[in-house]
N, C-alpha and C positions, 0 to 999 in steps of 0.2 A: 596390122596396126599401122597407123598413119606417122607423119615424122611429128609432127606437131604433138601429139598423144607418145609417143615414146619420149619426147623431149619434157615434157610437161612431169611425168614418172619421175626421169632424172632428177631434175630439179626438188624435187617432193622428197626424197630420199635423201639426197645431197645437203637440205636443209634441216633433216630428221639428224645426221649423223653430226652434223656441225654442230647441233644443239646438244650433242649427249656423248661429245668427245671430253678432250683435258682439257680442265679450264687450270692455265697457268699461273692465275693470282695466286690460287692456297695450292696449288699442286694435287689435287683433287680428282680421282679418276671413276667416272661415272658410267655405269654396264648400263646406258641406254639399251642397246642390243639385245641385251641380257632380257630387259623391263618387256621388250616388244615379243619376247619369245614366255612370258609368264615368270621370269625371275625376279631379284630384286633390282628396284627402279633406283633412280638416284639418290633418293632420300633415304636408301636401305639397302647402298650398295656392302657387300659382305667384308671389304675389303678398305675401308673409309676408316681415318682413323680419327676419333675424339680426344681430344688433348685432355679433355672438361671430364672423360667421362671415371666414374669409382667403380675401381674393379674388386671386386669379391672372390676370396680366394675358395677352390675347390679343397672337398674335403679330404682328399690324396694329399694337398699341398704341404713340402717340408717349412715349417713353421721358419726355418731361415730363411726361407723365399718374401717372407713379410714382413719386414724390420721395422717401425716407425721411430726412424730417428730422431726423432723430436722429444722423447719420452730419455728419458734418464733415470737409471735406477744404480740409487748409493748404498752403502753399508751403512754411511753414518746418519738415514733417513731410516734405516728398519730397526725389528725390535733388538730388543737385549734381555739375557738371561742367565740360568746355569741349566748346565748339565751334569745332574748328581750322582754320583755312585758309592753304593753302601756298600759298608764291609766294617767287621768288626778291627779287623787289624789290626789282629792277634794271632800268634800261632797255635794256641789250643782251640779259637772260633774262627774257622778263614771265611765266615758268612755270615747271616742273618740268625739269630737264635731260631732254634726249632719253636716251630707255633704262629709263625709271624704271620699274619694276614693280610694284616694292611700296614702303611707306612704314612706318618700324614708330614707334610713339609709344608712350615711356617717361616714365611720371610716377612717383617719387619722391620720400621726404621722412621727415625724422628720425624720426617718429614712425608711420610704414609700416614693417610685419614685413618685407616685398617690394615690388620696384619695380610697377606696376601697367602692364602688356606687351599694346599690342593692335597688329595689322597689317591695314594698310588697303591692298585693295588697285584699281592703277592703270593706266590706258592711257595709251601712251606720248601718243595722239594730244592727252590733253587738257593744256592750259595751268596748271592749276592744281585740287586737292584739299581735298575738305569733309569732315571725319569730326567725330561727338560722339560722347563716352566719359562715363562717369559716373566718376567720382573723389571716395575717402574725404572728407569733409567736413574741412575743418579750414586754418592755415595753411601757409608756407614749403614750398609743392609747388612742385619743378623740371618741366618738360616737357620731354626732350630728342626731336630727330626722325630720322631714318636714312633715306634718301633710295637703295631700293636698286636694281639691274637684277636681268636674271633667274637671273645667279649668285651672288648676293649682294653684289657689290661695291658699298659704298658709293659715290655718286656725290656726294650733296649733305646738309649736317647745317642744324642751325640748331636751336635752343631759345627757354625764358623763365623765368627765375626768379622766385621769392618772390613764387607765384599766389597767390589766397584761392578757394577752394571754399566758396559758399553752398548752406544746403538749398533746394531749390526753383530753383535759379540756374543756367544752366550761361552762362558768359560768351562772347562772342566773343573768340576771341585771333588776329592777323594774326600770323603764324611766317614772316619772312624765312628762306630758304633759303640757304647760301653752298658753294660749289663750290669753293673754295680751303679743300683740305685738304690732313692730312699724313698719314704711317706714322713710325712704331715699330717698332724692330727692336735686340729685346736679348737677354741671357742671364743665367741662375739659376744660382748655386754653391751645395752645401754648405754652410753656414759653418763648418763641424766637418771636414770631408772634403775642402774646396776643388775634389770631380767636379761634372761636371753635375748637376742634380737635373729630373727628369722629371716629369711631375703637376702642377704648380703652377699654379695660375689666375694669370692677374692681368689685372689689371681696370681701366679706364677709364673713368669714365662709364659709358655702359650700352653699350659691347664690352670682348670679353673673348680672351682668347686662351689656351691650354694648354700648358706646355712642351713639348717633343719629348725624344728621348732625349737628346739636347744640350744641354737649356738651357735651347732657345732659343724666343723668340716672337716675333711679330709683331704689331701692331694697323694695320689699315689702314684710312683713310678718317676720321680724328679730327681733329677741330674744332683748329686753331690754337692757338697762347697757353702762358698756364702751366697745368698738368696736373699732377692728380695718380694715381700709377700704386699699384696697391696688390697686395701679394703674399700668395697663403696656399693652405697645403696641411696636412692633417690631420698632426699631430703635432710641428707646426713652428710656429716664433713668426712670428705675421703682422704684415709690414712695409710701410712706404708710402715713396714715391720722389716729389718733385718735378721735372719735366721739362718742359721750353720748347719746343713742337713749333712746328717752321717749315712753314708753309703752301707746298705743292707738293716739298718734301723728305722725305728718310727719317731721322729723329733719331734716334743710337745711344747710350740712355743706358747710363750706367757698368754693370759687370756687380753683379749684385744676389746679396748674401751672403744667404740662411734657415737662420738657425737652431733645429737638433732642438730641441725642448722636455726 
């Protein structure tokens, strides 16, 4: 091989390797070398790092490897509620009355379009019931409870009044249970016609009952004390009744007039 033809080589190589050495502006280290033997070229070298580029974490990865600290999570942004637990407490009932099936929890409150209705349900075998609800934020929510068997017959009630719902919060509430209830048993006039009137809700607390073609209604299973009963049927002025149910009786209030609008 001639001087001229060995020199010529040199130069050809010399100018290969200058081209696909460190280029010192970005710091950038490029396997020309690599490219020439079938590796990755410059645009692909394995070892090249992307400031730009989004890494995606593998599915091994511990979730504390991936924090997005930009994201904030408060208590006083999440829900609020209760967390209920029944029990008669009493020492002759340290539980649910035998029969219970289901339990239904009614939360209510002035400022609620609707009473907020969930049912929990229960075996007869266990002593006592744990349910959490989430509940509108705000104050003066009632809890009432319904303590049912498998035909619905109320067996045991019990409530609490004027709760507070924080955000982030759901409270413990102990809901004594009481098994000395009463029924209701009345009738709806007319007030225009003095016949039966049929259709008309009325309402206790959170049961309800529907006229028959008579009148008449019932409420069974309602918490003791004073009460108040409320009446309404589309086209008719809705009216309220005050009533004293006695606990283990049937209280017959007076017959209740609605009148047409």
């Amino acid at each position: 091989m001639s001087h001229q033809t060995t020199r010529n080589i040199l130069l050809l190589l010399g100018g290969m390797l200058l081209c696909g050495g460190c280029d010192a502006r970005d710091g950038t280290l490029y396997q020309s070398l690599g490219a020439l033997n079938g590796g990755p070229g410059a645009t692909g070298a394995s070892n090249a790092l992307d400031v730009h580029a989004t890494v995606t974490p593998s599915q091994d990865a511990r979730p504390s490897d991936h924090v997005d600290a930009t994201v904030e999570l408060t208590r006083e942004t999440g829900p609020g509620g209760f967390t209920v637990r029944l029990a008669t407490g009493t020492s002759t009932q340290p539980g649910l009355p035998p029969g219970a099936a289901f339990v239904r929890l009614t939360v209510s409150a002035p400022d609620m379009q609707a009473p907020l209705v969930t049912f929990l349900n229960h075996s007869a075998t266990q002593s006592a019931a744990v349910a959490s609800l989430s509940v509108p934020l705000g104050d003066e929510r009632t809890l009432s409870v319904a303590v049912k068997d498998e035909t619905g017959k109320v067996l045991a009630r019990g409530g609490r009044e004027r709760l507070r719902v924080e955000a982030g919060r759901f409270a413990a509430i102990d809901v004594p249970l009481s098994t000395l209830l009463g029924d209701l048993y009345g009738q709806v006039l007319n007030g225009m016609t003095l016949t039966p009137e049929p259709g008309v809700t009325v309402t206790l607390g959170d049961t309800q009952s529907v006229t028959d073609r008579y009148g008449v209604y019932r409420l069974e299973g309602v918490a003791p004390g004073a009460q108040t009963l409320s009446f309404e049927k589309a086209q008719f002025a809705r009216a309220t009744r005050s009533v004293d149910v006695q606990a283990g009786f049937q209280t017959d209030p007076e017959t209740q007039r609605l009148d047409p609008l």
